[in-house]
C-alpha positions in Angstrom: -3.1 4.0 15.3 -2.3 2.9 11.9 -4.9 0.1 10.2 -3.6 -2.3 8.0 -4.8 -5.0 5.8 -3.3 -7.9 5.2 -3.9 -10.8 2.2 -2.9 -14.3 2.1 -2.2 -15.8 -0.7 -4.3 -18.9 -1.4 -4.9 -20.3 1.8 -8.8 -22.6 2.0 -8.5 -22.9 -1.4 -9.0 -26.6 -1.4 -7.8 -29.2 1.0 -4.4 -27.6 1.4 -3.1 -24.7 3.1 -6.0 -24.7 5.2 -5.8 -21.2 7.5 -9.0 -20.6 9.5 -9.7 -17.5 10.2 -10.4 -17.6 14.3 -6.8 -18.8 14.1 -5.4 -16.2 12.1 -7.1 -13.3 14.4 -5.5 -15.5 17.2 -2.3 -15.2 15.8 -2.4 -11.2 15.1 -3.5 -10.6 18.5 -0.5 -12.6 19.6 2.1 -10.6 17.3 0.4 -7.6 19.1 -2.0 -5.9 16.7 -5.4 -4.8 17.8 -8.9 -4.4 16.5 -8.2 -7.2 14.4 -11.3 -8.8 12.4 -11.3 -11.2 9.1 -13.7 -11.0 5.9 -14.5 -14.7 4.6 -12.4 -17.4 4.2 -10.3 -16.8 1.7 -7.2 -15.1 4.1 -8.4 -11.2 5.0 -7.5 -9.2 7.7 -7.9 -5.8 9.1 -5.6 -4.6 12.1 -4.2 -2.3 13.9 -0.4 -1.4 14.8 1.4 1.3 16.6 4.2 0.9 14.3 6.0 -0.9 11.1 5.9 -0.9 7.7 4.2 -3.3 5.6 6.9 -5.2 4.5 8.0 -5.9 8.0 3.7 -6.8 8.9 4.3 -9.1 6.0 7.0 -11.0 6.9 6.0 -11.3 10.7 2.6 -12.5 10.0 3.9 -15.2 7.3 6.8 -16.3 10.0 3.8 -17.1 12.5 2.2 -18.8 10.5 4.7 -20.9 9.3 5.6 -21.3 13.1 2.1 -21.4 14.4 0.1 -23.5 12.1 2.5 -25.0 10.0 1.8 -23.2 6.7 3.8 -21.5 4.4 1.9 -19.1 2.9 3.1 -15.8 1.2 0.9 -12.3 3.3 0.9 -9.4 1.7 -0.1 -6.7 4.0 -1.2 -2.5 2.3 -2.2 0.2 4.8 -5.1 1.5 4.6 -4.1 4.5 2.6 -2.5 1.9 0.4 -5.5 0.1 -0.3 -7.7 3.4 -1.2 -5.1 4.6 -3.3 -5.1 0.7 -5.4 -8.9 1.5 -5.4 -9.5 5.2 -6.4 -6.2 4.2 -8.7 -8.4 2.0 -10.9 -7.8 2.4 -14.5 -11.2 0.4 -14.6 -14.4 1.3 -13.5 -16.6 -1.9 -13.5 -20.1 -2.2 -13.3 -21.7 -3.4 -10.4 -22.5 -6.8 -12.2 -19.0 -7.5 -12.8 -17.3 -6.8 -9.6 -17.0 -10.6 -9.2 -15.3 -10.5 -12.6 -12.8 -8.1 -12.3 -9.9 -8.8 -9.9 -7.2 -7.0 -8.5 -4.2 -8.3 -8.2 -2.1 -7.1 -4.7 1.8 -7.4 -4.4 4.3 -6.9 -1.7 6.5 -4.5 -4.0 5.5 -2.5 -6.8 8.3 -3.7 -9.1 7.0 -6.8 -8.7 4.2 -5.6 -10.7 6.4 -5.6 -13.9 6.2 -9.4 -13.9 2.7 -9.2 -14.6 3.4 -8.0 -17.6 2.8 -11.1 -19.8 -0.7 -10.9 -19.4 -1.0 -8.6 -21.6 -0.9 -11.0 -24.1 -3.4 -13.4 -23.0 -6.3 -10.8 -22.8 -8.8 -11.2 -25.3 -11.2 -8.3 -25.8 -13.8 -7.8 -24.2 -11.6 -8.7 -21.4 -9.6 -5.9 -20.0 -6.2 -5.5 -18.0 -4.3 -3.1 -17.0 -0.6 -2.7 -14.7 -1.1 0.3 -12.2 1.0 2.4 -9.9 0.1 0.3 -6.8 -1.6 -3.1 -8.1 -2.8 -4.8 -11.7 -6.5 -4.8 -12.7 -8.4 -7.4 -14.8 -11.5 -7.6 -16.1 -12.9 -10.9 -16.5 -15.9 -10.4 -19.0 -17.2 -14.0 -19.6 -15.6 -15.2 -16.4 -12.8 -16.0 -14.8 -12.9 -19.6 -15.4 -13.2 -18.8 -19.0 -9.8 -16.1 -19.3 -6.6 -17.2 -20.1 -5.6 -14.0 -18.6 -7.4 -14.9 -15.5 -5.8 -18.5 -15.6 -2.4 -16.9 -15.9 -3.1 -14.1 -13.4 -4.1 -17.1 -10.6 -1.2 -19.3 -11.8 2.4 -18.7 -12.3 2.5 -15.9 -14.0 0.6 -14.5 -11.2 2.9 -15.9 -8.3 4.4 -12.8 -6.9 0.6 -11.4 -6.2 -2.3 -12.2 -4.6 -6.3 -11.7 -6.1 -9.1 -10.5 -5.1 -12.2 -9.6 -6.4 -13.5 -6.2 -6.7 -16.4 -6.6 -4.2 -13.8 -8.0 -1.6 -11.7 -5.2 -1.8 -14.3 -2.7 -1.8 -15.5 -4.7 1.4 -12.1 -4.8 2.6 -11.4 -0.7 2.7 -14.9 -0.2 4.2 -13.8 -2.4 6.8 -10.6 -0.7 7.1 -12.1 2.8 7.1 -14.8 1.8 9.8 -11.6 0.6 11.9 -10.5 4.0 12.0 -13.3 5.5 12.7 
């Protein structure tokens, strides 16, 4: 059966959009997915489904949310062999110390990735960013907190996509790839 991951865009970030996540495995399991488990707080999920595209997990598991807990809250949802393609895809190869650092930003469709565009001129060297075939990549060298890229890539600019950090994603597909073992 298919795995799938699925990323919510900034839910317990704060005192709104508050999503826990025995909820959110609740809520899969009612849509019918299996084998579902979360990673932190910050809106993960790994699951299984006999059938469906991504686009079609997406919208499902936003509509239940909105229904089910009130939230709106944009879910972007890769399969598995999406997410190791957006990882061995990685124009960037970042040293273990700056996994934190360097985040990857995840969107529903590709051509969504042209909007990201603008970053571009926000990085300042030695900060790094790049637009792939399947997801955007920035580097973060001094911190994100301290990149005007990194602002722009959390913010508006940014709205379409949803971030994570390297060691997230990296947990991510070894939870996905232990699912279908």
């Amino acid at each position: 059966m298919p795995t799938f991951v699925a990323l919510l865009r900034g839910v317990n970030v704060g005192k709104a959009k508050r999503v826990p996540m025995a909820e959110l495995r609740t809520l899969l399991c009612r849509l019918g997915y299996t084998r579902v488990a979360t990673l932190l707080n910050s809106g993960n999920a790994v699951f299984h489904a006999p059938r469906g595209t991504p686009a079609k997990h997406s919208a499902d598991i936003a509509a239940a949310i909105f229904t089910q807990l009130k939230v709106a809250v944009p879910v972007i949802v890769k399969s598995a062999s999406e997410l190791a393609a957006i990882v061995s895809g990685s124009p960037i190869t970042p040293a273990a110390d700056e996994h934190p650092r360097f985040l990857v930003a995840f969107v529903q469709d590709t051509k969504a990735l042209s909007s990201l565009a603008a970053i571009e001129s926000l990085v300042v060297p030695p900060d790094r960013f790049a637009i792939g075939k399947n997801a955007a990549y920035l580097l973060c060298a001094a911190g994100i907190l301290e990149s005007k890229a990194g602002a722009a890539l959390l913010g508006k600019t940014g709205k379409l996509a949803t971030t994570r950090n390297w060691a997230t994603v990296l947990k991510l597909q070894a939870l996905a790839r232990g699912s279908d073992a």
